[in-house]
VMD Tcl script that draws the C-alpha trace (Angstrom):
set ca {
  {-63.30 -17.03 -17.44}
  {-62.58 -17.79 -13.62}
  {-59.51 -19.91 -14.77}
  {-58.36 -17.43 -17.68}
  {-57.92 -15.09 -14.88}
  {-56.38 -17.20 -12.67}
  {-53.89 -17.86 -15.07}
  {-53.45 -14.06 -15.59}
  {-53.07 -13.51 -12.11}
  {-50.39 -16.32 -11.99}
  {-48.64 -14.87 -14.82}
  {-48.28 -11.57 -13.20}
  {-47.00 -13.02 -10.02}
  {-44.43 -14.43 -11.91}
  {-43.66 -11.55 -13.71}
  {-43.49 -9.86 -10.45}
  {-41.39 -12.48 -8.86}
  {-39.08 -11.82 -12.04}
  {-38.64 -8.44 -11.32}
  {-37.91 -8.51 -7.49}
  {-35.24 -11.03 -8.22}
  {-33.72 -8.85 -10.70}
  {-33.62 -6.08 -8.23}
  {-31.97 -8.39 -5.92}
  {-29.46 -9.30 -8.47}
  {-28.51 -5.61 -9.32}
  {-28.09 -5.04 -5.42}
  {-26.02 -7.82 -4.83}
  {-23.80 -6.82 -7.60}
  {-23.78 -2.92 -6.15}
  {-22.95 -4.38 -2.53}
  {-19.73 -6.28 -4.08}
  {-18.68 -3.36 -6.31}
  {-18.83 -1.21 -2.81}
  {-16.65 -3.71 -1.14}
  {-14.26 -4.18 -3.87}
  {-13.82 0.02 -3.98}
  {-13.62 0.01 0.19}
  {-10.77 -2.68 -0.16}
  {-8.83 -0.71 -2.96}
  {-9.13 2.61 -0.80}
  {-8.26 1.16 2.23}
  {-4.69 -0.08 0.74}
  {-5.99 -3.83 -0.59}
  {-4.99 -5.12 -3.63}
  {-6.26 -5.08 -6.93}
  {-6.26 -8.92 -7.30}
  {-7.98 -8.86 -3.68}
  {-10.85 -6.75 -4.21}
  {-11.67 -8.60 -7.78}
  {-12.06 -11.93 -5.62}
  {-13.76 -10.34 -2.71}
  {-16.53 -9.11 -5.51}
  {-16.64 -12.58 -7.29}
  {-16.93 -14.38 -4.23}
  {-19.54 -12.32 -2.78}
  {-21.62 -12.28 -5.93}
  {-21.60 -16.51 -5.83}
  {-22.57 -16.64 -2.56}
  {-26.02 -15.10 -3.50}
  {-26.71 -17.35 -6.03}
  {-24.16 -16.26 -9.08}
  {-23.69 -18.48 -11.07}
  {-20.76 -17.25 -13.59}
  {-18.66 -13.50 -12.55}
  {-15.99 -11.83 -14.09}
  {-14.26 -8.60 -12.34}
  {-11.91 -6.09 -13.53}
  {-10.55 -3.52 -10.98}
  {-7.76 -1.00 -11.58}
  {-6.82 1.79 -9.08}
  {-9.61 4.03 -10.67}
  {-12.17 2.04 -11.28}
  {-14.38 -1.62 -10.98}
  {-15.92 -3.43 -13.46}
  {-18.40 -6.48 -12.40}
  {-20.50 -8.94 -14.84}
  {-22.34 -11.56 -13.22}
  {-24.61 -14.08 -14.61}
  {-27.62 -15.84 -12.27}
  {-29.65 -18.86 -12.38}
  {-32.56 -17.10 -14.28}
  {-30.31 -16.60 -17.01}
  {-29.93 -12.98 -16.00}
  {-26.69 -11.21 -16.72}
  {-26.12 -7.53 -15.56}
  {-22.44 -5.57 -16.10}
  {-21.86 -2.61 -13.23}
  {-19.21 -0.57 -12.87}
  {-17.80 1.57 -9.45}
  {-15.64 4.85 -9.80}
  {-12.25 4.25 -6.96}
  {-11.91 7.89 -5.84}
  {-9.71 7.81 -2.97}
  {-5.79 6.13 -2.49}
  {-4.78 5.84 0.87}
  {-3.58 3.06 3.32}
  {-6.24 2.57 6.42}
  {-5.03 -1.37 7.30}
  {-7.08 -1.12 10.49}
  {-10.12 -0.41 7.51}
  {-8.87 -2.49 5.46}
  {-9.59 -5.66 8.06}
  {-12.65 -4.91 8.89}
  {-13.87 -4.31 5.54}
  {-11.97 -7.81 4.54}
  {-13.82 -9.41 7.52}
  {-17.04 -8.21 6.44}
  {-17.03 -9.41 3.38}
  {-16.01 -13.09 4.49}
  {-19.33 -13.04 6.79}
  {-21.50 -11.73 4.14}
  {-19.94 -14.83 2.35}
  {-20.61 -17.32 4.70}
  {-24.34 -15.46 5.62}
  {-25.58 -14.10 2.46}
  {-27.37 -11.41 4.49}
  {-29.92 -9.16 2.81}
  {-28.25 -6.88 0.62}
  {-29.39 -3.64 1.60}
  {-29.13 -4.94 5.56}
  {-25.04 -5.66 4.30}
  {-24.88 -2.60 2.69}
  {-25.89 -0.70 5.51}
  {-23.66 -2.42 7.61}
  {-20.67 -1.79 5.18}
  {-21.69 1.88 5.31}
  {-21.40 1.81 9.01}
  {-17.60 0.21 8.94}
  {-16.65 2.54 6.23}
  {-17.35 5.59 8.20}
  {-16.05 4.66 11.63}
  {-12.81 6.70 12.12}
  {-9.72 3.84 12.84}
  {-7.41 6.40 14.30}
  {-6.87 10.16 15.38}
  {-5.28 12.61 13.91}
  {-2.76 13.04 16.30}
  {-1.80 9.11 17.14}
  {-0.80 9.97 12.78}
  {1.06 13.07 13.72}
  {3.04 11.12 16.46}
  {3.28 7.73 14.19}
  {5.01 9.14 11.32}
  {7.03 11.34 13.43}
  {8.85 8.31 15.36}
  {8.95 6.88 12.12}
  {10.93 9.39 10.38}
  {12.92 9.79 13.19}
  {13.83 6.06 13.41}
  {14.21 5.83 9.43}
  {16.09 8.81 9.33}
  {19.03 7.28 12.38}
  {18.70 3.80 9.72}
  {20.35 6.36 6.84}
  {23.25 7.07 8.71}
  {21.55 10.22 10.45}
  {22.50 11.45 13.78}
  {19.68 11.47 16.49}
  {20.35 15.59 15.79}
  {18.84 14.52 12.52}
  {16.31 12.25 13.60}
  {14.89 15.04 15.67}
  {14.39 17.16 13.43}
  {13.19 14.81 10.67}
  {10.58 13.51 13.22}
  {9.44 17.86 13.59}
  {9.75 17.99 9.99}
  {7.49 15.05 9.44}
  {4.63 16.22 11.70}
  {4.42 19.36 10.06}
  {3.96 17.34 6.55}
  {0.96 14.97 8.09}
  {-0.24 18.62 9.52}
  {0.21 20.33 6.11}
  {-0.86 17.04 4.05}
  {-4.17 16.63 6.27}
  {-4.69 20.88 5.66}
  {-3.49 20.79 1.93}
  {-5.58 18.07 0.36}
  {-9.01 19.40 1.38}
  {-8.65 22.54 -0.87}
  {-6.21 21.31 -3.73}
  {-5.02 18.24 -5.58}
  {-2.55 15.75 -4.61}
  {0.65 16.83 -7.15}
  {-0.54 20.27 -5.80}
  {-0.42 19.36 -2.11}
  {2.70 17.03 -2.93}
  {4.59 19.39 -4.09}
  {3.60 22.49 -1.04}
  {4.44 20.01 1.33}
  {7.94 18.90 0.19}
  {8.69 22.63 0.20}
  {7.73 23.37 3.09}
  {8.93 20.01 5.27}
  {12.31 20.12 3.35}
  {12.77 24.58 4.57}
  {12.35 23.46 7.93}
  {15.20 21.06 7.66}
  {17.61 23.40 5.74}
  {16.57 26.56 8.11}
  {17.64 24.30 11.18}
  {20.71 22.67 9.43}
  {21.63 26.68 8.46}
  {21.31 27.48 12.47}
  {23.49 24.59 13.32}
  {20.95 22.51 14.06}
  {21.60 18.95 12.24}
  {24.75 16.72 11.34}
  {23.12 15.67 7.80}
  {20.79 17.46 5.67}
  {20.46 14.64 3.45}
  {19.22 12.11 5.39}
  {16.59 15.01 7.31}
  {15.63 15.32 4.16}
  {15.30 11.71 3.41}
  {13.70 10.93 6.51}
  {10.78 13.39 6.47}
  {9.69 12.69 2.91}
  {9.32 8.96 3.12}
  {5.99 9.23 4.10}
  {5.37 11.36 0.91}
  {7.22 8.92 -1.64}
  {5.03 6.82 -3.36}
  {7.07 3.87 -3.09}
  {4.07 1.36 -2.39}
  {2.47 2.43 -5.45}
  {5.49 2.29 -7.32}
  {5.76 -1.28 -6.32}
  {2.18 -1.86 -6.90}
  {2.31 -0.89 -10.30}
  {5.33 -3.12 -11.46}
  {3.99 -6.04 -9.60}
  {0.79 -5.67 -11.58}
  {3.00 -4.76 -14.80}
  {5.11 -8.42 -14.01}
  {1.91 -10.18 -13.87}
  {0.47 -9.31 -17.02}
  {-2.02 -6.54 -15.33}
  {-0.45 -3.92 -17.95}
  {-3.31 -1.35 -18.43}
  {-3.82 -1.27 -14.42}
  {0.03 -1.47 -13.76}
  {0.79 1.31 -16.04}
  {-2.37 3.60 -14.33}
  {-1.11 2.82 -11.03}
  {2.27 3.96 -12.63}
  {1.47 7.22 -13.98}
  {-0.18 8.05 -10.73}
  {2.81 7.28 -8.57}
  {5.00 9.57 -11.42}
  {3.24 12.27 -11.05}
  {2.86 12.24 -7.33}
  {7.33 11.30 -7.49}
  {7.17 14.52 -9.38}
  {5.24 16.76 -7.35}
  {7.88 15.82 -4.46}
  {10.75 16.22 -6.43}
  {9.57 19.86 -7.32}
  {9.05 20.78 -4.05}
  {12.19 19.53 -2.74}
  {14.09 21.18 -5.56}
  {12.81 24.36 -4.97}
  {13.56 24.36 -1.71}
  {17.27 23.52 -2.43}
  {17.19 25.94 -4.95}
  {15.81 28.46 -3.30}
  {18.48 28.07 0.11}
  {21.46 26.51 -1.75}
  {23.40 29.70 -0.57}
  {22.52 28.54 3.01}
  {23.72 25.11 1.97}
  {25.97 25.13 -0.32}
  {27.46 21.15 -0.73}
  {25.69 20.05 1.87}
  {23.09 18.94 0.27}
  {24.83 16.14 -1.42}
  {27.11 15.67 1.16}
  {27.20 11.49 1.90}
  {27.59 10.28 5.39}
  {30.52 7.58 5.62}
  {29.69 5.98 9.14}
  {26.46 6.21 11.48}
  {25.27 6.05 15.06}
  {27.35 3.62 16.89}
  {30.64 3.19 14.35}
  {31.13 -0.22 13.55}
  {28.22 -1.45 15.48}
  {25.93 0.58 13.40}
  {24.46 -2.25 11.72}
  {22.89 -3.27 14.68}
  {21.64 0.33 15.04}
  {20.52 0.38 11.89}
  {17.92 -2.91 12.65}
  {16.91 -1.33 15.78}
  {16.00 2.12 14.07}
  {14.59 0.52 11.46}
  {12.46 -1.62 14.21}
  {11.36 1.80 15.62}
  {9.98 3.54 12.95}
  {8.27 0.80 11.59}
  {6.77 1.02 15.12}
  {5.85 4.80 14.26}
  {4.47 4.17 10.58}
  {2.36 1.30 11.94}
  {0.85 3.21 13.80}
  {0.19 5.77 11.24}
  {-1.19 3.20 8.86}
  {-3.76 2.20 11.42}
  {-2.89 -1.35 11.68}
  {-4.67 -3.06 14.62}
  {-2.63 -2.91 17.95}
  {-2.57 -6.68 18.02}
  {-1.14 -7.03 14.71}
  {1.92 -4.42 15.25}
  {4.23 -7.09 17.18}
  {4.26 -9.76 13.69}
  {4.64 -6.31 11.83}
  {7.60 -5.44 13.15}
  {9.00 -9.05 13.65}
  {8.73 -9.28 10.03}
  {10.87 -5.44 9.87}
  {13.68 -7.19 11.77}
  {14.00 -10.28 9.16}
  {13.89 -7.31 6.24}
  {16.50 -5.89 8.26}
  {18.42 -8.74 9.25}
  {18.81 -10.17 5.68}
  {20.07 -6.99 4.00}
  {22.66 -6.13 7.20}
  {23.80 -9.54 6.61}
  {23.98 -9.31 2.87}
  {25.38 -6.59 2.72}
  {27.92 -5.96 5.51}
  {28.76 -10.24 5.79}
  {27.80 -11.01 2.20}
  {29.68 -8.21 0.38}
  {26.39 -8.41 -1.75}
  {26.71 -4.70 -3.53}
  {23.96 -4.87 -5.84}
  {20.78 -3.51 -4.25}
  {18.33 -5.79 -6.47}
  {19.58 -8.96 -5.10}
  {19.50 -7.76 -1.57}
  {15.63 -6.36 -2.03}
  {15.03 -9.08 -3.90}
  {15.95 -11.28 -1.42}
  {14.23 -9.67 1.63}
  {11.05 -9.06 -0.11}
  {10.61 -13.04 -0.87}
  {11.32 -13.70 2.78}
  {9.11 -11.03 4.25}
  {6.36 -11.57 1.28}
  {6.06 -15.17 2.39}
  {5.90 -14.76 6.05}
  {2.91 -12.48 5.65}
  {0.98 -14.96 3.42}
  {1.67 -17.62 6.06}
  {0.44 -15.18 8.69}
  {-2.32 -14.13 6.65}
  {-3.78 -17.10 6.28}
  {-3.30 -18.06 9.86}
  {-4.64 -15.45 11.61}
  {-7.50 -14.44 8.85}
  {-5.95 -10.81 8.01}
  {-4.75 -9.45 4.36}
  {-1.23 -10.11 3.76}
  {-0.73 -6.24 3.82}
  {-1.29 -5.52 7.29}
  {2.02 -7.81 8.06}
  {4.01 -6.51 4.54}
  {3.84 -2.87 4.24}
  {5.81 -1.88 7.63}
  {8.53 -4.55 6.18}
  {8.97 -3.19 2.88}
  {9.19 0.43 3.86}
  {13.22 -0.10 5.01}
  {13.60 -1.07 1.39}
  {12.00 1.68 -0.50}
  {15.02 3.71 -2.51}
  {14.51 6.75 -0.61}
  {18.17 8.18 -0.43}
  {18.62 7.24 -4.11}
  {16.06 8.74 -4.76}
  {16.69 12.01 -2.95}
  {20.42 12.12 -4.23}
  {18.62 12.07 -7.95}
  {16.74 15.39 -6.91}
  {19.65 16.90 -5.55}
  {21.76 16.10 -7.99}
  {19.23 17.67 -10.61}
  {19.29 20.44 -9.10}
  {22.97 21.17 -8.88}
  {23.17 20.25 -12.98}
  {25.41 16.93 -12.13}
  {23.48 14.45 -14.56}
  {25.63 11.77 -14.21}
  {25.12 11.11 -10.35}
  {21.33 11.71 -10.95}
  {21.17 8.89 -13.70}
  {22.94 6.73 -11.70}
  {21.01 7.29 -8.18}
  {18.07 6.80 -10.48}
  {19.18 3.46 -12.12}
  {19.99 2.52 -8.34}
  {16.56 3.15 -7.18}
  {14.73 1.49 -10.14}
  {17.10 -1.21 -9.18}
  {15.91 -1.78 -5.80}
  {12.12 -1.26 -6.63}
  {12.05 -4.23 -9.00}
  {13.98 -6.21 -6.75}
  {11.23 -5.46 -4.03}
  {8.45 -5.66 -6.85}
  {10.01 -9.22 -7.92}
  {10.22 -11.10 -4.42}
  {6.69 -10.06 -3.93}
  {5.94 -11.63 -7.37}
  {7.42 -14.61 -6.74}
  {5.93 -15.45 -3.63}
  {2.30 -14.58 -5.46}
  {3.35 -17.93 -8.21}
  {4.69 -19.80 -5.43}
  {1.35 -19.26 -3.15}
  {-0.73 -19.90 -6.37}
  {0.71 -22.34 -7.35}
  {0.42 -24.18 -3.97}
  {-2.95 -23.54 -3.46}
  {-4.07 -25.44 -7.04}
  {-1.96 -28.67 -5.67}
  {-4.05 -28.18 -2.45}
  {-7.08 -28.15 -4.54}
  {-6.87 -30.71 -6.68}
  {-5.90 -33.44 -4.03}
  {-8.83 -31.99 -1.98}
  {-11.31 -32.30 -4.96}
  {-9.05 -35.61 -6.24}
  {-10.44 -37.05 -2.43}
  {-13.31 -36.24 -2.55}
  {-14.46 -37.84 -5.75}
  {-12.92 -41.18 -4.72}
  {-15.30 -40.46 -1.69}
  {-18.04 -40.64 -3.75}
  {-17.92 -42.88 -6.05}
}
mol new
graphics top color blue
foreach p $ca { graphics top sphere $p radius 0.5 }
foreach p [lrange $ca 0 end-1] q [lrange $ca 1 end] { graphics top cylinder $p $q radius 0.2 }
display resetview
């Protein structure tokens, strides 16, 4: 009797033990599906926050994972020694780029690696990160303001126009940061672009402003959805179709909630107007020596958006070192080169730029993001694709198919370079591999 129950009693303990490493399992698996949603709406990658998850699911003892993450939602199966296999899921609710977020988050999740804390210890501390605030509202304001202002001068603006882009572009943070609390994005879009774009037109109408096109330009960068855009077709190229094509529809809609905004305005002023707002500036600041402008603008407001996407003050100065080889390479392609199509130039930058922040990346233990996102914003199709709205507008189909072709152009060129540096780097790192494992076999035997 005394040994039947002591076998009873042994059976429940493991029973019990059974079920507290169950639990375990199913919290590990929530604390990686909470840092692979922190790392997609902080600006990481898709193909980033699936290995963050895997990773951090084998260091606590998983013994087979497989992820799937789009830009709305995570999917995690992992398998443990005890034969126990459990399938979560995460909704992603939020898209925005917080890099300064984004690193900490990323750095978080390679000490949880290397430490295999206890999971609800980690997932308080991930809570903690997750709610700290990176950056005021006004260092923002002020960020995208010198931006625009500086990307505004790179399209051939005058400072006139660069002014009032960078007021214009404050008022769209303010509006944007107002807007989104009480409506939806396409809805907030679309108020904004009004709004930002009949500040430009009421001070080009006074006499204020050289160039309503490039005002225009300048102040709605920060609304385009150009890194989305490229997101999408690099995750299209690479076989990720169903998230590509998400990512995709998202960045449509959003393209379209600007273009309606800005069309209304021009609609609703175009007596105030008239042909200026396809007007096309021949020459910028500094005449001939406007290429050199151009690299220093550019320089500048990838100073300002830098700021605005929070990166970390000691990461700013390779951010905009790798805006000046973007720069440099399509100035000299362009104006030395005589290279006229825009996908070989993009194309050609993006590679260079792509590659330097994987090198950097891995040096200094940071996402490749923080370096690559000030450096591709000089390349996003912005005029083309304002000259497509304004051209729909004033019933001229041609131009608009044409300006749209151009800026499709130049996104897959920028979507392509990136690409190719993603084979190259993966590629590289399975040579490094095998010799490493090839070594140490022959070590052992």
């Amino acid at each position: 009797m005394k040994n039947g129950k002591s076998k009873e009693l042994i059976r429940i303990e493991a029973l019990e033990s059974d079920e507290k490493r169950e639990d375990e399992h199913e919290d590990v698996i929530e604390l990686a599906l909470e840092v692979g949603r922190a790392l997609i709406e902080t600006g990481g990658e898709l193909q980033r926050a699936e290995y963050a998850a895997e990773k951090l699911c084998r260091a606590y003892g998983a013994v087979a994972t497989d992820t799937y993450a789009t830009g709305t939602v995570i999917i995690l199966t992992a398998e443990f020694e005890n034969g126990n296999r459990t399938t979560r899921s995460v909704r992603v609710r939020k898209d925005s780029v917080d890099l300064r977020a984004l690193e900490r988050i990323n750095a978080l999740s390679r000490e949880f690696c290397e430490t295999a804390p206890p999971p609800d210890e980690a997932e308080r501390r991930l809570k903690e990160v997750i709610a700290q605030k990176t950056a005021p509202l006004w260092q923002e304001i002020a960020g995208v303001a010198l931006g625009s202002a500086g990307m505004t001068v790179a399209s051939m603006g005058s400072l006139l126009d660069g002014f009032i882009a960078a007021v214009a572009a404050a008022l769209v943070i303010s509006l944007n940061y107002y807007f989104s609390r009480v409506v939806g994005k396409f809805v907030t879009t679309a108020l904004t672009a009004f709004l930002a774009s009949t500040v430009c037109i009421l001070f080009y109408a006074v006499g204020a402003g050289d160039n309503l096109p490039t005002m225009i330009i300048g102040e709605i960068l920060v609304l385009v959805p150009g890194l989305t855009i490229l997101a999408a077709m690099r995750d299209m190229l690479s076989g990720n179709v169903e998230s590509g094509a998400t990512r995709f529809l998202q960045s449509v809609l959003v393209a379209f909630g600007l273009a309606l905004g800005i069309a209304l305005a021009l609609l609703v002023f175009e007596p105030l107007v008239g042909d200026a707002m396809n007007a096309t500036v021949t020459q910028g600041v500094g005449g001939n020596a406007f290429p050199v402008v151009r690299v220093a603008a550019s320089v500048m407001g990838a100073l300002g958006f830098s700021l605005f996407f929070h990166i970390e003050y000691k990461r700013i100065p390779f951010a905009l070192a790798n805006v000046f080889v973007t720069m440099l390479i399509i100035c000299l392609m362009e104006y030395v080169g005589g290279v006229n199509q825009v996908f070989f130039r993009t194309l050609a930058a993006s590679f260079a730029v792509t590659l330097i922040s994987e090198i950097l990346a891995t040096k200094l233990k940071a996402p490749a993001v923080v370096f690559l996102t000030s450096a591709l914003l000089p390349m996003l199709p912005g005029t083309n694709m304002y000259l497509f709205m304004s051209y729909m507008v004033s019933g001229e189909y041609g131009l608009m198919a044409e300006n749209l072709i151009t800026a499709f152009q130049g996104a897959l060129g920028i979507a392509c370079g990136i690409l190719a540096v993603g084979v190259f780097a993966t590629g590289i790192r399975k040579f490094v591999s095998r010799i490493h494992f090839g070594a140490k076999n022959k070590t052992e035997k």
